[in-house]
C-alpha positions as a Markdown table, in Angstrom:
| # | Residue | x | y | z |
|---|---|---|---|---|
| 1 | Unk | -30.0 | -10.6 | 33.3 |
| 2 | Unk | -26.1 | -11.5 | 32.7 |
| 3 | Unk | -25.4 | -11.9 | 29.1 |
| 4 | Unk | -22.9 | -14.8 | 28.4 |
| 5 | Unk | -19.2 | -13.5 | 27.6 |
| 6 | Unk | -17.0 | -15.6 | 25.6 |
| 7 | Unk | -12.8 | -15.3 | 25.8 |
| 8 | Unk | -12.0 | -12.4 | 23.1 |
| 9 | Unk | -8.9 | -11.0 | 21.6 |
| 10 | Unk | -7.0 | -9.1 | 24.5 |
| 11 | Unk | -8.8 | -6.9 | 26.8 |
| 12 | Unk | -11.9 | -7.4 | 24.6 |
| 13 | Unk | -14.9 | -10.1 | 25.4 |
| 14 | Unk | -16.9 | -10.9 | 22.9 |
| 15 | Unk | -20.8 | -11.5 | 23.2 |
| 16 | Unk | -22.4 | -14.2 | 21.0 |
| 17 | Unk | -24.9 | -11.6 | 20.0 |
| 18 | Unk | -22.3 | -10.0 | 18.9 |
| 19 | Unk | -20.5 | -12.8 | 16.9 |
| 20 | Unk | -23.9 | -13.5 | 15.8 |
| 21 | Unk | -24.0 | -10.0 | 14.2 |
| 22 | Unk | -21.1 | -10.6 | 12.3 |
| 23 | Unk | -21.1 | -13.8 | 11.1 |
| 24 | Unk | -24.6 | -12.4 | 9.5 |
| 25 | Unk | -22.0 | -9.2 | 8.3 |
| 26 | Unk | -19.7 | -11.9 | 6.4 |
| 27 | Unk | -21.9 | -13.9 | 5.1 |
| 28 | Unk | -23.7 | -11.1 | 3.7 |
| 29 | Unk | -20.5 | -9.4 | 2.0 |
| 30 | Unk | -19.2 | -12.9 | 0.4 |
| 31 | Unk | -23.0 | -13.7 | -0.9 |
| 32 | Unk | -22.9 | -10.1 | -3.1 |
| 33 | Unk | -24.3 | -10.8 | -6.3 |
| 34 | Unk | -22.1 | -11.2 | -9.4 |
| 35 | Unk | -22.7 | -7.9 | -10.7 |
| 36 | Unk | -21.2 | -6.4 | -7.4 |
| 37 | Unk | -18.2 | -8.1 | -8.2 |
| 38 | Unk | -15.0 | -6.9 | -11.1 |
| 39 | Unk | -15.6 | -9.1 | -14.3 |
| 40 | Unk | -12.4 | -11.0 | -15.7 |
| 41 | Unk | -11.6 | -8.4 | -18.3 |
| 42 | Unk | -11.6 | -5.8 | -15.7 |
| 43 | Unk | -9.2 | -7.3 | -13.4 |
| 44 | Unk | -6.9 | -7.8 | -16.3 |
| 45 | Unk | -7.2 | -4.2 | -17.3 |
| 46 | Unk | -7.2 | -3.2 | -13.9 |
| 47 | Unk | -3.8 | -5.5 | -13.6 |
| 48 | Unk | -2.1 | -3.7 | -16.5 |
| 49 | Unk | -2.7 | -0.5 | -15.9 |
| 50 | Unk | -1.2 | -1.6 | -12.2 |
| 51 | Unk | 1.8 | -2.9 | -13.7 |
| 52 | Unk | 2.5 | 0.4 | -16.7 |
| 53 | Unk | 2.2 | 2.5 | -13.2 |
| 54 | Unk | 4.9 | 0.1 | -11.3 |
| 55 | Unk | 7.0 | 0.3 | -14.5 |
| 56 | Unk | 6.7 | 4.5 | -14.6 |
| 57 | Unk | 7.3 | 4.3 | -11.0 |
| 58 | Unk | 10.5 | 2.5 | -11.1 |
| 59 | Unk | 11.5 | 4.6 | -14.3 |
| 60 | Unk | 11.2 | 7.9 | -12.2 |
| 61 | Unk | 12.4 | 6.6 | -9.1 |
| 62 | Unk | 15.6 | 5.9 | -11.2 |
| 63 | Unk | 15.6 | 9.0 | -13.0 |
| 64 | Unk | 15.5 | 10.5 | -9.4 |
| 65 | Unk | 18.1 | 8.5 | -8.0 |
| 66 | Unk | 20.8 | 9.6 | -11.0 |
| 67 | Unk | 19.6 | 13.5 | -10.3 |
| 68 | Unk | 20.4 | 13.0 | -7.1 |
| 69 | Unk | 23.4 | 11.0 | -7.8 |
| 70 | Unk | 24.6 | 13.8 | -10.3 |
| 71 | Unk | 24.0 | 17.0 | -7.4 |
| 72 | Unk | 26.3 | 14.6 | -4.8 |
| 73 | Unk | 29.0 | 14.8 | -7.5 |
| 74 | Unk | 28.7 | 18.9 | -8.8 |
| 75 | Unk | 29.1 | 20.1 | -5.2 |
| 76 | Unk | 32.0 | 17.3 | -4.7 |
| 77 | Unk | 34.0 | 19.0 | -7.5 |
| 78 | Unk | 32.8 | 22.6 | -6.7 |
| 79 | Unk | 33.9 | 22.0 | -3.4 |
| 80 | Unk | 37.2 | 19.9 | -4.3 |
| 81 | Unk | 38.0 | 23.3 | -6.8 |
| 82 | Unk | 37.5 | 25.4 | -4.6 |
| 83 | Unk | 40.1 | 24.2 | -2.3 |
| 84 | Unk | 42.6 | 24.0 | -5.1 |
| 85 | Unk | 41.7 | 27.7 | -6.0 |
| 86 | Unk | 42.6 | 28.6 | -2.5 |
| 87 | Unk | 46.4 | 27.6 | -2.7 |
C-alpha cells in the first residue's frame, strides 16, 4: 500500500497522517487549561524583574566598557613615558 505524500518544506514530504498528528499536537497545546497558563500579575512581575535585569545589565556593561576604556589609556601613557624616559 502507497501512502499519499503531500509537497513538504525542502527535501522533506510530508504525510497527512503525519499533519494529522500535529494538527492534534497544536490544538492540544493552545487548548491547555487556564491554570497551565501565567496569570496577569505574574507576567507583570515576571516583566519587571526582566526589565531591573536589562537595567543592571546595561549598568555593568557600562561599567565594563569605562574599565576597559581606562586600561587602553594607562598602557597608552606608560608606553608614551616610557619612550620619553628613553631619550
Amino acid at each position: 500500500m502507497r501512502q499519499r505524500v503531500t509537497p513538504g518544506v525542502g527535501n522533506r514530504a510530508c504525510i497527512p497522517r503525519d499533519l494529522e498528528a500535529w494538527q492534534d499536537q497544536a490544538i492540544a497545546a493552545l487548548a491547555t487549561p487556564a491554570e497551565a497558563r501565567a496569570r496577569p500579575e505574574e507576567t507583570r512581575k515576571d516583566r519587571r524583574r526582566i526589565q531591573e535585569l536589562e537595567r543592571e545589565m546595561r549598568r555593568k556593561d557600562k561599567a565594563l566598557a569605562e574599565t576597559a576604556a581606562l586600561l587602553v589609556l594607562s598602557k597608552k601613557l606608560s608606553a608614551i613615558f616610557r619612550e620619553g624616559a628613553d631619550e
